[in-house]
C-alpha positions as CSV (number, residue, x, y, z in Angstrom):
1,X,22.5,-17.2,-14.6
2,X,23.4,-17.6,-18.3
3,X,22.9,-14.9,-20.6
4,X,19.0,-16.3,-22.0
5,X,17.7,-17.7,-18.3
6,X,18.2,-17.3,-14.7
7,X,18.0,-19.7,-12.0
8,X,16.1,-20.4,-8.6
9,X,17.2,-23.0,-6.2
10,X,14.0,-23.9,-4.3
11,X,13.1,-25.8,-1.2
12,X,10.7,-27.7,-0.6
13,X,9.9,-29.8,2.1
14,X,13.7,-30.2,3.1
15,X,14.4,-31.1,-0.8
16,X,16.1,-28.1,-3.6
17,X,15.7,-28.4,-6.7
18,X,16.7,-25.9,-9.4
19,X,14.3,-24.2,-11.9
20,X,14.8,-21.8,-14.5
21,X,13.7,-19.6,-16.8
22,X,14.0,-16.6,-19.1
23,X,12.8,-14.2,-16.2
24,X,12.2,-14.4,-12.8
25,X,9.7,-12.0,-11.2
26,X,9.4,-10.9,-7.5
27,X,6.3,-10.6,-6.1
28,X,6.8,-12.4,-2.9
29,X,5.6,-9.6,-0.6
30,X,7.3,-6.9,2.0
31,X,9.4,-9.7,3.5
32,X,10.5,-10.5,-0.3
33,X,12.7,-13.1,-0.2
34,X,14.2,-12.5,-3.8
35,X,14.9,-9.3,-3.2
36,X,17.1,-10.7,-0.4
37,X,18.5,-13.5,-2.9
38,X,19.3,-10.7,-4.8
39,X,21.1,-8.1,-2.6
40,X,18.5,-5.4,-3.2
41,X,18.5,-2.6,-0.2
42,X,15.1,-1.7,0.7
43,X,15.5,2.1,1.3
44,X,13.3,4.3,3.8
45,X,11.7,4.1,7.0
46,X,9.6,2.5,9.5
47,X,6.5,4.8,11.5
48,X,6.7,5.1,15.3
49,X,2.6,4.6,14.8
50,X,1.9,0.8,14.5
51,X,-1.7,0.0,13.0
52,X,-4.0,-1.8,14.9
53,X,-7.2,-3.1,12.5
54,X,-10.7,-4.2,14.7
55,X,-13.4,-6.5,12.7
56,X,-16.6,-6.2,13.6
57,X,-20.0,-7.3,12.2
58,X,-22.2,-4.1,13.7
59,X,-23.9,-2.6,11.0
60,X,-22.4,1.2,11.2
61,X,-25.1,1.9,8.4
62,X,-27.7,1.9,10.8
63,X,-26.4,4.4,12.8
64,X,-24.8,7.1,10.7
65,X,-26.3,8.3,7.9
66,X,-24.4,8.9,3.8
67,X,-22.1,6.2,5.1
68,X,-20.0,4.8,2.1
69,X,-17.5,1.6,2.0
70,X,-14.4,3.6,2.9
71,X,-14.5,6.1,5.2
72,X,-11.4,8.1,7.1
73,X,-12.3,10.6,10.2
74,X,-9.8,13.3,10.8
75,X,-8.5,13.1,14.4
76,X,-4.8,14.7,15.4
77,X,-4.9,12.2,18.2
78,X,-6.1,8.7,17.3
79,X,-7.8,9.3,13.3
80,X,-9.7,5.9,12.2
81,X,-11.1,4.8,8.9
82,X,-13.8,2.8,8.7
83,X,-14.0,-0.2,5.9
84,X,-17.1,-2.6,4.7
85,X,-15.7,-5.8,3.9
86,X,-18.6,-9.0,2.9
87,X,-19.7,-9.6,6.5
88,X,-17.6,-6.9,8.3
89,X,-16.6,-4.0,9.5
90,X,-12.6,-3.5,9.3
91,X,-11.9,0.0,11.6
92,X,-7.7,0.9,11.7
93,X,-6.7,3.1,14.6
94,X,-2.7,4.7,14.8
95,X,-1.7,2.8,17.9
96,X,1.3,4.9,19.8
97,X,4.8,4.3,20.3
98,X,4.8,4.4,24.1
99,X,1.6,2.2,23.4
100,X,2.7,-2.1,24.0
101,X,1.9,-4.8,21.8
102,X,0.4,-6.6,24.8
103,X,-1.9,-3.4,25.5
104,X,-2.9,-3.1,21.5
105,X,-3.4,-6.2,21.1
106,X,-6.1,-6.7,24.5
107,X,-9.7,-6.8,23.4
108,X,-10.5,-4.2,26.5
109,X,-8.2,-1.8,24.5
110,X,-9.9,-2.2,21.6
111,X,-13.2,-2.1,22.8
112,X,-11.8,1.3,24.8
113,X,-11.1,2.4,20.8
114,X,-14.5,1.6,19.5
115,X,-16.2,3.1,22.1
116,X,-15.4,6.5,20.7
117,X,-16.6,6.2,17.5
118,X,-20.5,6.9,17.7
119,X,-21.7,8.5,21.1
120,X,-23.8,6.1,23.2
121,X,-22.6,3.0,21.7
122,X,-19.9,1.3,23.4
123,X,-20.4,-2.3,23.1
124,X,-19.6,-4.4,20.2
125,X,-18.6,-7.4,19.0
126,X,-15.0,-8.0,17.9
127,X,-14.3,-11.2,15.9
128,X,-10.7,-9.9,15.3
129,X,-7.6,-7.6,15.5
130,X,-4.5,-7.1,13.9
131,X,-1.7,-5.1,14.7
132,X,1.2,-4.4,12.3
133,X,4.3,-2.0,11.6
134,X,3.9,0.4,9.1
135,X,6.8,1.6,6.8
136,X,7.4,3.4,4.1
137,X,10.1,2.0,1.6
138,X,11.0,1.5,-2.2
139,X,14.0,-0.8,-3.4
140,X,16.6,0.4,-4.6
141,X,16.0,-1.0,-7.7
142,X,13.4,-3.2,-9.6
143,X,15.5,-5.0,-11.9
144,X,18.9,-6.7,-11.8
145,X,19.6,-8.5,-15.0
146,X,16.6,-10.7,-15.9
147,X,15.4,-10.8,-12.2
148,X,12.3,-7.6,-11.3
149,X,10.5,-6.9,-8.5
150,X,7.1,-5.7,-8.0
151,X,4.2,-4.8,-5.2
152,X,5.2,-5.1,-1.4
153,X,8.1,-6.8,-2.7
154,X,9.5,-3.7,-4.3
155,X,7.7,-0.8,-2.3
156,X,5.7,-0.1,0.5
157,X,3.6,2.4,1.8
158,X,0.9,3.4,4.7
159,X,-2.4,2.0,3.7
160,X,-3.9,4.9,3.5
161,X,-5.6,5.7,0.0
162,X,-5.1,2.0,-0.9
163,X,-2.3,2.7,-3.2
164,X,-0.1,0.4,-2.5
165,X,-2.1,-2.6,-3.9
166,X,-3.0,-0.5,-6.8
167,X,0.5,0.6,-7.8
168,X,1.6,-3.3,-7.6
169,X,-1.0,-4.0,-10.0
170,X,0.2,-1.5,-12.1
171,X,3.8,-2.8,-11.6
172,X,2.5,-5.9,-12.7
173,X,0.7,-4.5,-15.8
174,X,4.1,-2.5,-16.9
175,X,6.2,-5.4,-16.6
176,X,4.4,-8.4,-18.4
177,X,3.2,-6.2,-21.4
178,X,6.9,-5.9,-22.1
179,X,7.9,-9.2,-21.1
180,X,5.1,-10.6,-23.6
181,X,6.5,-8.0,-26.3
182,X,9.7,-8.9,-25.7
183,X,9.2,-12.9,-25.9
184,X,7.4,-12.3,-29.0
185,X,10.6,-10.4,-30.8
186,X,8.5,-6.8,-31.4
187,X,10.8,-5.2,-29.0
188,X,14.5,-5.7,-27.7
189,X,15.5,-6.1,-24.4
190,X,15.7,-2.1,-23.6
191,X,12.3,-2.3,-23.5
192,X,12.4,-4.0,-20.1
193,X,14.9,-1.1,-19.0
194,X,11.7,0.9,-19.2
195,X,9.7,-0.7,-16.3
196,X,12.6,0.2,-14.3
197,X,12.9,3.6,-15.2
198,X,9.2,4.0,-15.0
199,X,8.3,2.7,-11.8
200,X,10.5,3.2,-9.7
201,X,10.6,7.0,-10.3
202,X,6.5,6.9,-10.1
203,X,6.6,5.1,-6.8
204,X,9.0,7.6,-5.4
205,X,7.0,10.8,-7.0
206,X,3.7,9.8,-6.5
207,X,2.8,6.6,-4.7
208,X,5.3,7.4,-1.4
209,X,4.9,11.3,-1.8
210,X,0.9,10.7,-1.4
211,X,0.7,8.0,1.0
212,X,2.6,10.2,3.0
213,X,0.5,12.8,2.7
214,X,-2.6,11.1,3.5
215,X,-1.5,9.9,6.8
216,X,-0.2,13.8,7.3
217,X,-3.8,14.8,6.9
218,X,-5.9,12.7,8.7
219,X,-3.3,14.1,11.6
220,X,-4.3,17.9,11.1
221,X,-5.7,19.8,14.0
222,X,-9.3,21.4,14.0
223,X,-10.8,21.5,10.5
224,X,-7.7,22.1,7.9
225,X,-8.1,19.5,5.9
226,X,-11.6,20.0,5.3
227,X,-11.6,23.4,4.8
228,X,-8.7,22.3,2.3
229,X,-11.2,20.0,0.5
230,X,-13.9,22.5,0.6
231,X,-11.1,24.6,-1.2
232,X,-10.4,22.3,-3.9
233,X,-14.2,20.6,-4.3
234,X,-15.5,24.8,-5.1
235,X,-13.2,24.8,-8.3
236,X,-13.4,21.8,-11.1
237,X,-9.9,22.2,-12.2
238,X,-9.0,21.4,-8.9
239,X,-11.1,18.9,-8.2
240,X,-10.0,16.8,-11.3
241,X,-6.3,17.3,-10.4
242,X,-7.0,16.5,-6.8
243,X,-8.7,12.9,-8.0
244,X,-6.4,12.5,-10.9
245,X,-3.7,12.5,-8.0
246,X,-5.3,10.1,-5.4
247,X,-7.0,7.9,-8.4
248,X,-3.1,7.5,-9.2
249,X,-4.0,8.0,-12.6
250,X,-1.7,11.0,-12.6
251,X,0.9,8.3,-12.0
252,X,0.2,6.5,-14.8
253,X,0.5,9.5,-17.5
254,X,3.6,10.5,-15.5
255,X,5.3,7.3,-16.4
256,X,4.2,7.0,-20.2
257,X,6.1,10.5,-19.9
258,X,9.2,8.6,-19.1
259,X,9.3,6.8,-22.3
């Protein structure tokens, strides 16, 4: 890597071939293979809970009423969130540690799953399932030299709240507004110092500390959470710092606070 470009060996079809650049960016997901080029440690941990995600095209709108798109039910046993997709319904259940793969994966234990979710149903289709690991980890860093790393590639987090996704797009926002500013010449390279500084330290506030926290609260016993809700939904200040926080909007003013 010279001092204006870095360099990728790639392989393709048996054949490498070098390419290069002024920057390289990492966004080649939780299994990020630059990150590994680059000797990044990706710091955290991995949940007992795998997730195990049912498709299904029964139309849950006929049968509950106020239903919306995304939907979580609070369950300190086996909590579930419902998701419309075009054509289907996606429903994610916390499968347990002493729980196999084999067993999860069975569509008798997933039709077992189902059958708890509306009383008197127990029968429906299922065109798919996925089960997958869950963890909860953020590189150590997102830069090193003219290399970054964004999304899965530099964080990940429980799906819960959908803010992993969203905070790789805002990665991705951060990083090429100062890249472009940067090519132009209206800003020197310490501009790119910034993305680091920025996200990184949001992930670890914000995007980890409430992913965490959503998967801690669909776990609650009885009716704690709601009555939290209930709590914060009877005062408007609360309410708009409650959905500041889970918009991740709070994120984004935390990080223009970072310079």
């Amino acid at each position: 890597m010279s001092p204006a470009r870095i360099e990728v060996t790639v392989t393709r079809d048996g054949d490498s071939e070098v390419e290069a650049g002024r920057w390289l960016i990492g966004a080649d997901g939780a299994r990020s293979e630059t990150r590994g080029a680059l000797g990044v440690a990706f710091e955290g941990f991995t949940w007992p809970e795998r997730f195990l995600v049912v498709s299904t095209p029964f139309d849950f709108h006929g049968v509950i009423e106020n239903l919306v798109c995304v939907n979580y039910v609070v369950d300190p046993q086996r909590w579930h969130f419902l998701l419309q997709t075009p054509g289907a319904w996606r429903i994610m259940f916390p499968i347990a540690a002493t729980e196999s793969d084999d067993l999860a994966l069975s569509r008798d234990f997933a039709r077992s799953l189902m059958a708890g979710l509306i009383a008197g149903i127990s029968h429906y289709e299922i065109v798919h399932t996925t089960l997958y690991r869950v963890h909860q980890r953020v590189a150590e860093t997102f830069r090193k030299g003219r290399a970054f790393l964004i999304g899965d590639a530099a964080h990940l987090n429980n799906p819960l709240g959908g803010m992993g996704m969203n905070g790789g797009i805002h990665d991705a926002i951060n990083l090429t507004d100062r890249l472009a500013e940067v090519w132009r010449g209206s800003k020197d390279d310490a501009e790119l110092g910034r993305f680091e500084q920025q996200r990184r330290l949001v992930t670890k506030e914000y995007v980890e500390t409430q992913s965490i926290q959503n998967k801690k609260n669909l776990e609650e016993p009885g009716t704690t959470f709601r009555d939290r809700l209930i709590t914060i939904a009877s005062d408007a200040g609360r309410t708009r710092d409650y959905l500041l926080a889970v918009s991740m909007i709070s994120s984004l003013k935390r990080a223009q606070e970072l310079g």
